[in-house]
C-alpha positions in Angstrom: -17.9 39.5 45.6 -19.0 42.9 46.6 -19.4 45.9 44.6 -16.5 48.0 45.6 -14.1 44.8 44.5 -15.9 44.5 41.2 -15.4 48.1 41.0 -11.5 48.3 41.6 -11.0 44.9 39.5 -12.8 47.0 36.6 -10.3 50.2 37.6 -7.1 48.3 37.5 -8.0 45.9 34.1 -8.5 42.7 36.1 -12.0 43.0 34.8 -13.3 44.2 31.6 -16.1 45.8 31.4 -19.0 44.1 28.9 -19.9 47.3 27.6 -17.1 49.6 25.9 -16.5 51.6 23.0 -15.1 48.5 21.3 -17.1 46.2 18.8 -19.1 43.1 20.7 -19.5 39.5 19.7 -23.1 40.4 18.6 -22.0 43.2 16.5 -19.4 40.6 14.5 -22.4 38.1 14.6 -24.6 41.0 12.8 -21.9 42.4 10.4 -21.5 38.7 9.5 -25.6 38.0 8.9 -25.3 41.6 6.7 -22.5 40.4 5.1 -24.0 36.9 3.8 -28.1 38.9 2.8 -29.5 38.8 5.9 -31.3 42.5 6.1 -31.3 43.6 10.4 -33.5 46.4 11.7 -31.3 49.2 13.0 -27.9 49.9 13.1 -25.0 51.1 15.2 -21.5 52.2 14.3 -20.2 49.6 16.0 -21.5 47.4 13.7 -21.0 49.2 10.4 -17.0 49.2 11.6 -17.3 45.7 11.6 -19.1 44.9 8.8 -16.8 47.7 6.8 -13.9 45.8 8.0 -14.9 42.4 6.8 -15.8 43.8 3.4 -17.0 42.0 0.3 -16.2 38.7 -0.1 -17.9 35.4 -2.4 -17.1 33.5 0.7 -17.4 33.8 4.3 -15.3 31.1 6.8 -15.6 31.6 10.7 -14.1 29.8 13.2 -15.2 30.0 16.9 -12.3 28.7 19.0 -14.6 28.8 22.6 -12.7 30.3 25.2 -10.1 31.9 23.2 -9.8 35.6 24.5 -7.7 38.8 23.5 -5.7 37.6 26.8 -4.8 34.0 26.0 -3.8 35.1 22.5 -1.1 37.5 24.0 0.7 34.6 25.7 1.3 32.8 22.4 4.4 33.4 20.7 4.3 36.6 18.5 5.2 35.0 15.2 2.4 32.2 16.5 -0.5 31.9 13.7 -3.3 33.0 16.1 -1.6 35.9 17.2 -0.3 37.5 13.8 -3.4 37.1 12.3 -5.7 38.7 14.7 -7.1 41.7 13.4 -9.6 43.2 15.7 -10.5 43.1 19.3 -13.9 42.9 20.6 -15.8 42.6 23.3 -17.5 39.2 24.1 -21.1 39.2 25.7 -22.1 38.9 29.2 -22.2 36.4 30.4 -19.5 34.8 28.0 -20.3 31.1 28.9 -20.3 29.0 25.7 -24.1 28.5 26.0 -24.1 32.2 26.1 -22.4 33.1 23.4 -23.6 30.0 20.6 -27.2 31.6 21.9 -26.2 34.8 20.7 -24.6 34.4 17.5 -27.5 31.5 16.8 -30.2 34.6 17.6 -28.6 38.0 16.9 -29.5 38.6 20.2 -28.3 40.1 23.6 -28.3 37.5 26.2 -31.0 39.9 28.2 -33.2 38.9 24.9 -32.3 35.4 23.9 -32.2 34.2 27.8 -29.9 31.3 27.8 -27.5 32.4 30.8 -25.3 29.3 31.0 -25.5 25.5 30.3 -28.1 24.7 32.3 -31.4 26.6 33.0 -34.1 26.4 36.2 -37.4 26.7 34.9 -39.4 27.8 37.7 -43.0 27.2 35.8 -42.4 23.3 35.6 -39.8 22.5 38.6 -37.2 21.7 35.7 -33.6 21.9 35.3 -32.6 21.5 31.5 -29.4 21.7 29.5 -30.4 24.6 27.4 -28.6 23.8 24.0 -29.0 19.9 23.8 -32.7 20.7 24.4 -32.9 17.9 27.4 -33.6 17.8 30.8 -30.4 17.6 32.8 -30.4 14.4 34.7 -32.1 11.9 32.7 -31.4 13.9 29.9 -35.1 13.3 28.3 -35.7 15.5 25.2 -37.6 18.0 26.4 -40.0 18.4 23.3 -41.3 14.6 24.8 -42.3 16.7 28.4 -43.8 19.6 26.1 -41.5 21.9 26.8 -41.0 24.3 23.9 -38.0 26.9 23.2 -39.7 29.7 24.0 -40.0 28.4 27.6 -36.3 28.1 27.4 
């Protein structure tokens, strides 16, 4: 795909663009660490809307339904659970594979940082290919703490 397609998918909607004014997945991941003690350096008002918006609570219950966007939940019925109980839109991280994303809220961190693009990762060092979240190599699936692979290689 070249970059003047990309470009007019992001002008007509087609595409939404990772970066917006609106609240991400990570920023709900951090409003929810704040929320339950967990003290984060920094802070953006992205965030703070988020964490404002949850609001006190003695208990927290969240629910990842994977692949469940802002678009699938408009073609359920309005009076549908899901639909009438949504609250907030946000943007989900880039990429927004499942790997992707469980790596994020598991870190707090962008996917640039945490560097688990999809299922599977090459690592070039060792002429690997691992499953990134099972923590195995991908064909024989051998746990890759018993090749002395660690997660930082990951």
């Amino acid at each position: 795909m070249n970059v003047e397609r990309v470009n007019q998918l992001l002008t007509t909607g087609s595409l939404l663009h990772p970066i917006s004014e609106l609240p991400s997945f990570l920023d709900l991941t951090h409003a929810l660490a704040m929320r339950l003690g967990v003290s984060l350096p920094g802070s953006s008002e992205k965030r703070t809307t988020v964490t404002d918006f949850i609001g006190d609570a003695d208990h927290v219950v969240f629910v990842l339904v994977d692949g469940m966007g802002w678009t699938l939940l408009n073609l359920l019925p309005p009076a549908a659970f899901l639909r009438s109980q949504r609250m907030m839109e946000l943007r989900a991280i880039f990429p927004s594979t499942t790997s992707c994303a469980l790596t994020t809220f598991a870190t707090g961190l962008w996917p640039g940082r945490h560097g688990v693009p999809g299922w599977w990762v090459y690592l070039d060092e060792r002429k690997l290919s691992v499953t990134a979240l099972p923590f195995q190599e991908r064909y024989l699936e051998t746990p890759l703490d018993t090749l002395g692979v660690t997660v930082d290689e990951i």
